[in-house]
C-alpha positions as CSV (number, residue, x, y, z in Angstrom):
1,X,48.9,21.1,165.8
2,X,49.3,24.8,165.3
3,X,51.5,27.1,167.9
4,X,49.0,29.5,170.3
5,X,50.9,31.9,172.1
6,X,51.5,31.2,175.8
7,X,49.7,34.6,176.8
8,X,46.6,35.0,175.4
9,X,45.8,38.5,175.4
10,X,41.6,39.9,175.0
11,X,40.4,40.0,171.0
12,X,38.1,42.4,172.1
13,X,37.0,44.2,174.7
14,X,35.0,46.3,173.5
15,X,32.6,43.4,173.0
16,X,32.2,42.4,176.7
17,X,29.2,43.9,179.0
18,X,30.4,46.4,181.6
19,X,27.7,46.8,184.6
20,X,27.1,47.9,188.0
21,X,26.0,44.8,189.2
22,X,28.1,41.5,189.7
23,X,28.8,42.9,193.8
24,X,28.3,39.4,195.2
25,X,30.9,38.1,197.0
26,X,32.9,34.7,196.5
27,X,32.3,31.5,198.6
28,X,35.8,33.2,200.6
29,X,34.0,36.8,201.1
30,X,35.9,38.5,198.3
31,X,34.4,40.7,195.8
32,X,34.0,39.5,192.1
33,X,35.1,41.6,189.5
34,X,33.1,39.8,187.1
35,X,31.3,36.7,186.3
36,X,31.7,34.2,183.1
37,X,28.9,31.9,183.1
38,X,29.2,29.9,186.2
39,X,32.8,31.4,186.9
40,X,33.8,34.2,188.9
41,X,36.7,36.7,188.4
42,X,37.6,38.2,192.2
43,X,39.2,41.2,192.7
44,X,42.2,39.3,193.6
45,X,42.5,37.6,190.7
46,X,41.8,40.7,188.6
47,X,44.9,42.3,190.8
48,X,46.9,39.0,190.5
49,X,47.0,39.7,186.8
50,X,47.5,43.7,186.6
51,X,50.8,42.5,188.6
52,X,51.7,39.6,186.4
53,X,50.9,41.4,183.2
54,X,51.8,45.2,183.1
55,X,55.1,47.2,184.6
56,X,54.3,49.0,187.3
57,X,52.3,52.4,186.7
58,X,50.9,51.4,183.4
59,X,47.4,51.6,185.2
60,X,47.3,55.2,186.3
61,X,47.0,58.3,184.5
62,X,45.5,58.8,181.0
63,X,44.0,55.6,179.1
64,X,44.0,53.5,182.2
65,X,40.4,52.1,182.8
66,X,41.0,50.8,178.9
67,X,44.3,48.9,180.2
68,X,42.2,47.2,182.9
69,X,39.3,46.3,180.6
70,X,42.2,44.6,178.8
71,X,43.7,43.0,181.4
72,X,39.9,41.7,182.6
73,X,38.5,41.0,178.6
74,X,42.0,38.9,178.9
75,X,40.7,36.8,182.3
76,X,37.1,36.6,180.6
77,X,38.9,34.9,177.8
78,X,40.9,32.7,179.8
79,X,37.8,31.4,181.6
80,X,35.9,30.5,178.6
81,X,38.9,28.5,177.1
82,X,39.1,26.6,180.3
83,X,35.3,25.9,180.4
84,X,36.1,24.6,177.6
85,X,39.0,22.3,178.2
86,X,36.4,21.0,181.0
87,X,33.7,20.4,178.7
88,X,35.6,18.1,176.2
89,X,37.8,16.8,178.8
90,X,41.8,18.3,177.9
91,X,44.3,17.9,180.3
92,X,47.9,18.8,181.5
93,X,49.8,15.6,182.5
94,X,52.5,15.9,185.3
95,X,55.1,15.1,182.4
96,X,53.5,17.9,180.2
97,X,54.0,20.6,182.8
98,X,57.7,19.4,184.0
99,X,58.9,19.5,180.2
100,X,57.3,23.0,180.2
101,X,59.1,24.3,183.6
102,X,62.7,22.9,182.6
103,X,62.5,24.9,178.7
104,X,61.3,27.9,180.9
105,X,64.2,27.5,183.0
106,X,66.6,27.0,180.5
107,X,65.8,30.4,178.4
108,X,65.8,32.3,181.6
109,X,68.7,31.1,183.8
110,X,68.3,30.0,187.5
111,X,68.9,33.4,189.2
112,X,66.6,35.4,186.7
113,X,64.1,32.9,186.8
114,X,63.6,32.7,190.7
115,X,63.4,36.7,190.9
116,X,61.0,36.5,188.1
117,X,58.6,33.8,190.2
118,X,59.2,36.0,192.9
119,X,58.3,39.1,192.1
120,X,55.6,37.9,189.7
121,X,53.9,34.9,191.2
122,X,54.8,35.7,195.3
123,X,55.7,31.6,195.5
124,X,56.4,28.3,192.8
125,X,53.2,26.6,193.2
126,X,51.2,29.7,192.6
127,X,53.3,29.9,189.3
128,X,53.7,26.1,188.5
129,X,49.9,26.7,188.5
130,X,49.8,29.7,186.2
131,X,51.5,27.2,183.2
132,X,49.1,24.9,184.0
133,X,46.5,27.2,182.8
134,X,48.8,28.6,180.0
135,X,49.3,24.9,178.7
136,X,46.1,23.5,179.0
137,X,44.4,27.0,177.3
138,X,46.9,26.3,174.1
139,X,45.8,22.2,174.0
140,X,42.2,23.3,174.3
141,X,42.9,25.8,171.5
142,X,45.1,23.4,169.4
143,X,42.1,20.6,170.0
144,X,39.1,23.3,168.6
145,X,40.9,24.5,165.9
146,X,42.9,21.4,164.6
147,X,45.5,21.4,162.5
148,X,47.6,24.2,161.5
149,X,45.9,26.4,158.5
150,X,46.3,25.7,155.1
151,X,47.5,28.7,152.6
152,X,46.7,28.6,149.2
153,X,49.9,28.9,146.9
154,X,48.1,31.6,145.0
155,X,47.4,33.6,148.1
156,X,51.4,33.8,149.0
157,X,52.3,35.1,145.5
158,X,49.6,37.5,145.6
159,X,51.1,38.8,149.1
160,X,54.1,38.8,147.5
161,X,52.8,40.9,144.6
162,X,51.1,43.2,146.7
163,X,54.2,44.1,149.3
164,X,57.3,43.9,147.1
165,X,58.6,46.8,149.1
166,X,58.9,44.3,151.8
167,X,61.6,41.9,149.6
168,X,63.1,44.8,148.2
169,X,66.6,45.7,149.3
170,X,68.6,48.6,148.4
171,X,72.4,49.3,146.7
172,X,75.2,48.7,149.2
173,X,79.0,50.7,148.6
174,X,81.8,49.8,149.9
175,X,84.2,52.9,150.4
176,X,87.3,53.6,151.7
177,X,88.3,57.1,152.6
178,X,91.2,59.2,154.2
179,X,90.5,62.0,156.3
180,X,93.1,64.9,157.3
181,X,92.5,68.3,159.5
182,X,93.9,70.8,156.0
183,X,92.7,71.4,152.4
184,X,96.5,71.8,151.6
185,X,97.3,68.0,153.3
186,X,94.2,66.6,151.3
187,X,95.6,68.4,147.7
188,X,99.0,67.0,148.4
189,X,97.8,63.7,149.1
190,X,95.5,63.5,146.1
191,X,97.8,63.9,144.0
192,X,99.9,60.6,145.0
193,X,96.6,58.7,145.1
194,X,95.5,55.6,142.7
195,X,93.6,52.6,143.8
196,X,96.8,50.5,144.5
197,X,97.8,53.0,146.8
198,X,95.3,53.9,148.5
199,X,95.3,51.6,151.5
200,X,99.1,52.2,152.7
201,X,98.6,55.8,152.2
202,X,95.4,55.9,154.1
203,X,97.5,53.9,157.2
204,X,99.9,56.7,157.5
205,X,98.0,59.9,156.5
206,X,94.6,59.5,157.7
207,X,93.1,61.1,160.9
208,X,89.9,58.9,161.0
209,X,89.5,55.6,163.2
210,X,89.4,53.9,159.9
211,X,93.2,54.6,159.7
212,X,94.4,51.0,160.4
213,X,92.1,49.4,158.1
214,X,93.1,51.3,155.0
215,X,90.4,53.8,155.7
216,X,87.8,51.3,155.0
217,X,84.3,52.4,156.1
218,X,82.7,48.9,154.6
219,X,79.1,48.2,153.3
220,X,76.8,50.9,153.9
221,X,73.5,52.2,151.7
222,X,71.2,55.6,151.5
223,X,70.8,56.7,154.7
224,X,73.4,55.6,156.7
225,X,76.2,58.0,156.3
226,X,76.5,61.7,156.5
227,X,74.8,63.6,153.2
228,X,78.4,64.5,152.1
229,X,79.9,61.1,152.2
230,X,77.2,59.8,150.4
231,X,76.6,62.2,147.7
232,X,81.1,61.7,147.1
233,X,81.0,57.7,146.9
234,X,77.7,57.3,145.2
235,X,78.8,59.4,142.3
236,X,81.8,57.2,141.7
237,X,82.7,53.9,139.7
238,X,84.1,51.0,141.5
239,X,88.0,51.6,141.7
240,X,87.7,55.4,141.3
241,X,89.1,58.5,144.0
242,X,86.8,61.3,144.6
243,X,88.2,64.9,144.2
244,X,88.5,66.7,147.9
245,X,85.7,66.7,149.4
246,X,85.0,69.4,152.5
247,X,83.0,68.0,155.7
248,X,82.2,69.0,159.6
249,X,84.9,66.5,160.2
250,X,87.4,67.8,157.8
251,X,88.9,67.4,154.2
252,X,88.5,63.6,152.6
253,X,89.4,61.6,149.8
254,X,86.8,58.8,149.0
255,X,87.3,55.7,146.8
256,X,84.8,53.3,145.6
257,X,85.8,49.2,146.6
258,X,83.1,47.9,145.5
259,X,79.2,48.1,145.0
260,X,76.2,45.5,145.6
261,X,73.4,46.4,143.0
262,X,69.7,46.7,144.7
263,X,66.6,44.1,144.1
264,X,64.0,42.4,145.4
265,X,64.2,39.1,147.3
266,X,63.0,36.0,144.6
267,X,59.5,34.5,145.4
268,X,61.2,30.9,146.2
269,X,63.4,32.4,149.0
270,X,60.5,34.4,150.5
271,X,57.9,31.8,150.2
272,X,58.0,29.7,153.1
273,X,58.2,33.4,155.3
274,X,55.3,34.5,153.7
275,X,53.3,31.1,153.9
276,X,54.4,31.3,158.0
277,X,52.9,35.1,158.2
278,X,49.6,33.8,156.2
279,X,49.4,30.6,158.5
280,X,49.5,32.7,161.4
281,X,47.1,35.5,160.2
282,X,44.7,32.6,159.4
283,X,44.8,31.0,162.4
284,X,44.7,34.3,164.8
285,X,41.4,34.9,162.7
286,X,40.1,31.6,163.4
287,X,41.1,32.3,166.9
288,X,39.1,35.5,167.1
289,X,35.8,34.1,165.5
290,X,36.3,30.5,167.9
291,X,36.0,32.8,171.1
292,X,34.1,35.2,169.8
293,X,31.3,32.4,169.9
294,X,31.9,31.2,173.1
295,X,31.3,35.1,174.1
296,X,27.8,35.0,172.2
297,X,26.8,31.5,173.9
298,X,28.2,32.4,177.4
299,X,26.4,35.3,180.1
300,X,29.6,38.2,180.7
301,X,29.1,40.4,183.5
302,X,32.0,43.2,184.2
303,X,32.0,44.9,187.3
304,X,33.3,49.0,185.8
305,X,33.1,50.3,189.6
306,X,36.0,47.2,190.9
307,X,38.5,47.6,187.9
């Protein structure tokens, strides 16, 4: 069976039919936000979600109403999976849902995970009930859409073709370098420098942090190191001391350790990561089209004015 996320967030809701009916209340008085099919959305639930889904103050200001027609294209969703689970009869055993609770536990410790069900869910069977849903949505989805989907070999090489920046990785230098507060010091010491020498004399003569270590400023590539330093170590063979060279944080001596040449990634290492990213392409699109038709075969009615 393939792996659906445990949130299941709206494809689109761009595609859902926002009115200014649907004002009926439910069976318990309360307004319904909207209706899916037979299935109503109340206002509470709608609420329930905002709180369970997005940090506080997400939904005011600029670009709000689109966040709540997420958070409600999401709900619709939800409903019309679980129709569906009713119509071909998927379920949640007791064990199902107690193996779910104790891995949930586990990632989020006890203390965190009782201030989470807290401040999230108000009490444990409101939230023992959310997974419910979660894992019974993921079943029906794994049931509709079978097995995991099948990539064509020829389709991950052609990815692979097509985005060899991705599995490209650049030069990495190792340097070492001393650092002193005087052009005079840095002359001086120059002078007495060779490769052998190097690391004792960086110990006793260097200002830098990288003092005890011989100076060493380890593996590093373009972009990670001040302009100066870069333009001094790149320019130099493995074993080989730079002239002086003046920075904002004084006068330095580099030396080259040693240098890892740039490449890209072979296919047969990146394969089974790009047959993982086709898979999961594949079967989100499969996802999209599979509730996309239970959209065009079920009645959607939003309720703009409540959201």
């Amino acid at each position: 069976m393939r792996i659906v996320n445990r949130v299941i967030m709206p494809l689109a809701a761009a595609s859902l039919i926002f009115v200014a009916g649907c004002q009926e209340a439910s069976k318990d008085g309360e307004q319904i936000v909207a209706k899916v099919g037979t299935q109503s959305i109340t206002v509470a639930e709608y609420k329930g979600a905002i709180k369970r889904l997005l940090p506080e103050g997400t939904v005011e200001g600029e670009g709000a109403i689109e966040i709540k027609k997420d958070v409600i294209g999401a709900l619709i969703e939800e409903g019309l999976i679980l129709a569906q689970a009713g119509k071909t009869g998927v379920s949640i055993s007791d064990a199902e849902l107690i193996s779910e609770i104790e891995i949930i536990k586990k990632e989020y410790g006890d203390d965190s995970f009782k201030d989470a069900v807290a401040e999230r869910y108000g009490s444990i069977d409101s939230w023992k009930e959310e997974i419910r849903r979660k894992l019974l949505m993921k079943k029906t989805i794994a049931a509709a859409l079978g097995v995991a989907a099948v990539v064509p070999e020829e389709a991950a090489r052609k990815y692979y073709r097509e985005h060899k920046v991705e599995y490209a990785f650049p030069a990495r230098f190792r340097a070492s370098h001393i650092v002193v507060a005087t052009e005079e010091s840095a002359i001086d010491i120059r002078r007495k420098l060779t490769a052998a020498n190097f690391a004792d004399i960086a110990r006793k003569a260097s200002l830098g942090p990288e003092a005890k270590e011989g100076g060493d400023l380890g593996f590093f590539g373009m972009g990670e190191m001040p302009e100066e330093f870069e333009a001094a170590v790149f320019a130099l063979k493995v074993g080989e001391v730079s002239p002086v060279v003046k920075t904002g944080y004084g006068f330095h001596i580099f030396m080259l350790v040693s240098k890892k040449k740039g490449g890209r990634v072979a296919y047969p290492d990146a394969r089974e990561s790009i047959m993982e990213r086709l898979r999961g392409d594949k079967a989100n699109s499969e996802l999209a089209a599979w509730i996309l038709s239970l959209k065009k075969n079920t009645p959607i009615e939003v309720n703009e004015g409540l959201l």
